[in-house]
C-alpha positions in Angstrom: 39.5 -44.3 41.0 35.9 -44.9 39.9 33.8 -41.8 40.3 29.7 -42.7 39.7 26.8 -40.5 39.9 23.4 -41.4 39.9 19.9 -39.6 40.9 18.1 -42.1 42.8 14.6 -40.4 43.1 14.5 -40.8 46.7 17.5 -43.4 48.0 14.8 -45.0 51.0 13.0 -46.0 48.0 15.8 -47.1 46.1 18.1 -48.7 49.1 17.3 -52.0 48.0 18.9 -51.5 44.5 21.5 -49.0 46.3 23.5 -51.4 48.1 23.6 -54.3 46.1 25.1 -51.8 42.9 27.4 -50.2 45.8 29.0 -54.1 46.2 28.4 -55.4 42.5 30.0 -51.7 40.9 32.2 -51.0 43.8 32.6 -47.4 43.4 35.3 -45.5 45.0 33.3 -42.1 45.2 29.4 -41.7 44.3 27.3 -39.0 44.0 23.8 -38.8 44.5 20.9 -37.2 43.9 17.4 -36.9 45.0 17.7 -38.3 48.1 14.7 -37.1 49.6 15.7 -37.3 53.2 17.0 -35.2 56.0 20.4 -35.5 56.8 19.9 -37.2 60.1 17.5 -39.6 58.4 20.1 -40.4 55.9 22.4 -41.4 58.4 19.8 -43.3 60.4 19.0 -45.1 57.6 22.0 -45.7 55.8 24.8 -44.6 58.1 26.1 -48.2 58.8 25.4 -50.0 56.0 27.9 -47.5 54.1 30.5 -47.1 57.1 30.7 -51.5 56.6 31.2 -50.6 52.9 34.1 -47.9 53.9 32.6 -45.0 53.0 32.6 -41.7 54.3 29.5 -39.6 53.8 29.0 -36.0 53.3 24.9 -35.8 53.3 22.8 -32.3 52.4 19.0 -33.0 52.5 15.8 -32.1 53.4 12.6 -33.4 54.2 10.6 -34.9 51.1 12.5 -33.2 48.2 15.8 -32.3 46.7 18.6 -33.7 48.6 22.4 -34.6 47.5 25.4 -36.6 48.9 28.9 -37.8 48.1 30.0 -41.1 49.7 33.8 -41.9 49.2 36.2 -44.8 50.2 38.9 -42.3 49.1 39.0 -39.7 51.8 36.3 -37.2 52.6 37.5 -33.8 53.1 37.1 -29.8 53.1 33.1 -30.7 53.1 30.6 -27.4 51.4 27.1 -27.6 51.2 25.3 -25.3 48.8 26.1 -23.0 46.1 27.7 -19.4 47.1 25.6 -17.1 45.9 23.3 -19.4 44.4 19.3 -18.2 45.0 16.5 -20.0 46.7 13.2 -20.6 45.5 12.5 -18.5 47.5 14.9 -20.2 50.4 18.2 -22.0 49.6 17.2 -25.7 48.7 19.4 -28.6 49.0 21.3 -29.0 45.7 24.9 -28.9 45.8 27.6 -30.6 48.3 31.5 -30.8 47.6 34.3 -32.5 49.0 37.7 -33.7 47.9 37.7 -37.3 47.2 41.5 -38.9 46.6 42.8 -35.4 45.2 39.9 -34.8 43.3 37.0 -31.8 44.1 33.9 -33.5 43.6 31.0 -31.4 43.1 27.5 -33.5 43.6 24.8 -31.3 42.1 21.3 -31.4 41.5 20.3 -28.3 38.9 16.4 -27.3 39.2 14.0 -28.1 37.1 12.9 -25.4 35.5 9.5 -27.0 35.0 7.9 -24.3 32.3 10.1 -22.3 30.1 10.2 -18.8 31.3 8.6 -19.4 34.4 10.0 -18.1 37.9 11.5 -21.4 38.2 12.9 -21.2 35.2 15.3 -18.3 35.4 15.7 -19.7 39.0 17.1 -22.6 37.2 19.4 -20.3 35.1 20.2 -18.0 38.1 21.4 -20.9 39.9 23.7 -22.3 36.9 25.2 -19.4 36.5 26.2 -19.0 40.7 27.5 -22.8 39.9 29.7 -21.3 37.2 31.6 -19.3 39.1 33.0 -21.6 42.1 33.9 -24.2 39.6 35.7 -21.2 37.9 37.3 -20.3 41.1 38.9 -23.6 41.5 40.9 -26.1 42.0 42.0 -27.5 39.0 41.4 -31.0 39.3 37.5 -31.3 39.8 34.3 -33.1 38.6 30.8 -32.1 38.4 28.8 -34.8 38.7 25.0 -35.1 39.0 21.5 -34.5 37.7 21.8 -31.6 35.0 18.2 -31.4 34.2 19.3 -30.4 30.8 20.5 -32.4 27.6 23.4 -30.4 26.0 22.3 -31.2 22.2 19.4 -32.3 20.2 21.4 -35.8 19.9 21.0 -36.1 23.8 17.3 -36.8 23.0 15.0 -39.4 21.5 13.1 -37.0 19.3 13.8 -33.3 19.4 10.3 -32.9 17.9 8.5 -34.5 21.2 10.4 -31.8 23.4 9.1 -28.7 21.6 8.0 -26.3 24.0 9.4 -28.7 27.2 12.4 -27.4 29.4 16.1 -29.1 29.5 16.3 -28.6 26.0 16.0 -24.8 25.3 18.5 -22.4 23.8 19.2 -20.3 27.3 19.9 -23.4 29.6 21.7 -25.4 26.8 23.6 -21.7 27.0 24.0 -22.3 30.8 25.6 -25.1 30.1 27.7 -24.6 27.5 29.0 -21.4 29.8 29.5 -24.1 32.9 31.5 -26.1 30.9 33.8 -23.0 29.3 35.3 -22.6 32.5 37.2 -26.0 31.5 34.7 -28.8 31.8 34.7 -31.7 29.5 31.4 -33.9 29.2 33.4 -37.3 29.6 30.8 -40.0 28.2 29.9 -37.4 25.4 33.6 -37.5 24.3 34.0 -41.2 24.4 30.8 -41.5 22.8 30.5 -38.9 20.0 28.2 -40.6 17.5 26.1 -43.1 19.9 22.8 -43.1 21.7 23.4 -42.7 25.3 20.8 -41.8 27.7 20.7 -41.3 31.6 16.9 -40.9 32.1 13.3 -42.7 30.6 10.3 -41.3 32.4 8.7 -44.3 34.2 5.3 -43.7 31.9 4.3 -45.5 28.7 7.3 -47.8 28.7 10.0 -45.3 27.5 12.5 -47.4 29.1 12.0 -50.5 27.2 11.7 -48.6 23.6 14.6 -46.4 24.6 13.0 -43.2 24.3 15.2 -41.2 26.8 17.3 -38.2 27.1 20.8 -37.9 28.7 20.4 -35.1 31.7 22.9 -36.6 34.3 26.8 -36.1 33.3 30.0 -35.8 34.5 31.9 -33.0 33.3 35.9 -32.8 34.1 38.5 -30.2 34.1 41.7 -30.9 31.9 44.0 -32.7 34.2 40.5 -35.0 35.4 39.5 -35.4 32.2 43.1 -36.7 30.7 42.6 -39.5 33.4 39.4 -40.9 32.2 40.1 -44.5 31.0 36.0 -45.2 30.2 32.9 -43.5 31.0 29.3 -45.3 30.3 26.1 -45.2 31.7 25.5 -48.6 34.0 21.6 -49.4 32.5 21.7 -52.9 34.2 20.9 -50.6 37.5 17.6 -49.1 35.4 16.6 -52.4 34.6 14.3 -54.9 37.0 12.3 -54.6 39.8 12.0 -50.6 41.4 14.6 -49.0 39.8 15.4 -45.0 39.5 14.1 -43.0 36.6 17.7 -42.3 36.0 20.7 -44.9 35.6 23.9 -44.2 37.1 26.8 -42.9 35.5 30.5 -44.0 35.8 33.7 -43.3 35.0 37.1 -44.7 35.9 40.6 -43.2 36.2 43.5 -44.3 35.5 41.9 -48.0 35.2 39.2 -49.7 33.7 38.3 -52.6 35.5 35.2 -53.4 33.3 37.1 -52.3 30.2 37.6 -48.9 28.2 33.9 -49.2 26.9 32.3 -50.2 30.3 30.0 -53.5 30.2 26.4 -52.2 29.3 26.5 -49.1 27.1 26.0 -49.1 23.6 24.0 -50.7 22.2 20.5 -49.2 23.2 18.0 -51.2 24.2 16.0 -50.8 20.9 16.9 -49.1 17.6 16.9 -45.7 17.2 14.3 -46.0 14.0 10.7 -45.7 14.6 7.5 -46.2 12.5 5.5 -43.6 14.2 6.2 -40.1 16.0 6.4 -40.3 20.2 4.9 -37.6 22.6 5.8 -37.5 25.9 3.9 -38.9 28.5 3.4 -35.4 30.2 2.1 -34.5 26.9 -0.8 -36.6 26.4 
């Protein structure tokens, strides 16, 4: 089974590059993220393009922002949107929809941002991490948590820890967050198959961070135990970054059982430039 998850910063944007990756990749469950569109508008606008591909669709969006959804070829059932107990800021936002997929719970999440450290969004952020926590905790055993993190688990999850000073996803608490999500039995696949590489999920579209490689990994997919012994390979599919209006954020996929494109996956490493540079790199937001 290939599971793939992939924030697509709004998918009527992105449906050009969508479908052609849903036919090239052939994914037996995807999450996404950022869809940007009501659930009705989902369906109108995608609703039988993905029921030709086979897939089911369990959609949780709103107008303009947020958004999630987990389309499977696999079965479709037992379908939760939201986090239980999870806050709003300050109502409930769309974040979070689950469904089991071919035996497995698949959780397609979208964390907040946090946008400022210490900011009301920020412990929103932190409030709403911890509410994730505990229904992964409750169960079942055999689960993934795929999706748009918004936080990179280590300094070596980052181009430069030095441009990120004072910026959110990489402070202590919601690297703590994490860490505690994952210590209910979690396992950050591509980390563990990649322990010593550069792999990144996201390049802000600014200054040309994709083409340097000057990116930070934010989107995983973190399995339980009995998931996790499964994985055969886990990489990040950059072809889908590259080209003509592409996401901010490549997908990620991992296969079960099989590895059709091999145990490394076709595109990740190498990076797309050396990790060396001559001179130190701000963020775009920075300047």
């Amino acid at each position: 089974m290939r599971i793939a998850t992939w924030n697509v910063n709004s998918v009527k944007q992105r449906m050009p590059r969508l479908l052609p990756w849903l036919d090239q990749r052939r994914p037996d469950v995807v999450c996404l993220q950022e869809t940007k569109l009501a659930d009705d508008a989902f369906t109108a606008l995608l609703g039988e393009e993905l029921a030709n591909r086979g897939y089911e669709v369990a959609v949780y969006g709103e107008v303009q922002w947020n958004g999630v959804a987990i389309l499977s070829r696999v079965g479709l059932d037992d379908v939760v949107t939201g986090v239980a107990g999870a806050p709003g800021f300050p109502h409930q936002e769309a974040r979070a929809v689950a469904a089991t997929c071919g035996g497995v719970r698949v959780h397609s999440v979208y964390v907040p941002n946090g946008r400022v450290p210490d900011s009301d969004h920020y412990h929103y952020k932190l409030a709403w991490l911890a509410a994730l926590r505990e229904v992964i905790a409750a169960g079942p055993t055999d689960a993934v948590v795929c999706g748009d993190m918004n936080i990179a688990p280590a300094d070596e999850d980052v181009f430069d820890p030095a441009a990120y000073v004072g910026q959110t996803h990489v402070t202590a608490p919601e690297r703590e967050a994490l860490a505690e999500l994952q210590g209910v039995g979690l396992s950050d696949v591509v980390r563990d198959r990649w322990p010593d590489k550069r792999v990144f999920t996201y390049w802000d579209y600014r200054a040309g961070m994709f083409h340097q490689d000057l990116g930070m990994r934010i989107d995983l997919v973190l399995a339980t135990g009995p998931v996790a012994t499964r994985v055969k390979a886990a990489w990040v599919d950059r072809h889908a970054r590259k080209g003509t209006g592409p996401s901010d954020h490549a997908p990620v996929i991992v296969d079960l059982d099989e590895a059709p494109d091999g145990d490394i996956g076709p595109v990740v490493p190498p990076p797309s430039a050396p990790a060396t540079r001559r001179r130190a790199v701000k963020l775009p937001q920075s300047k």
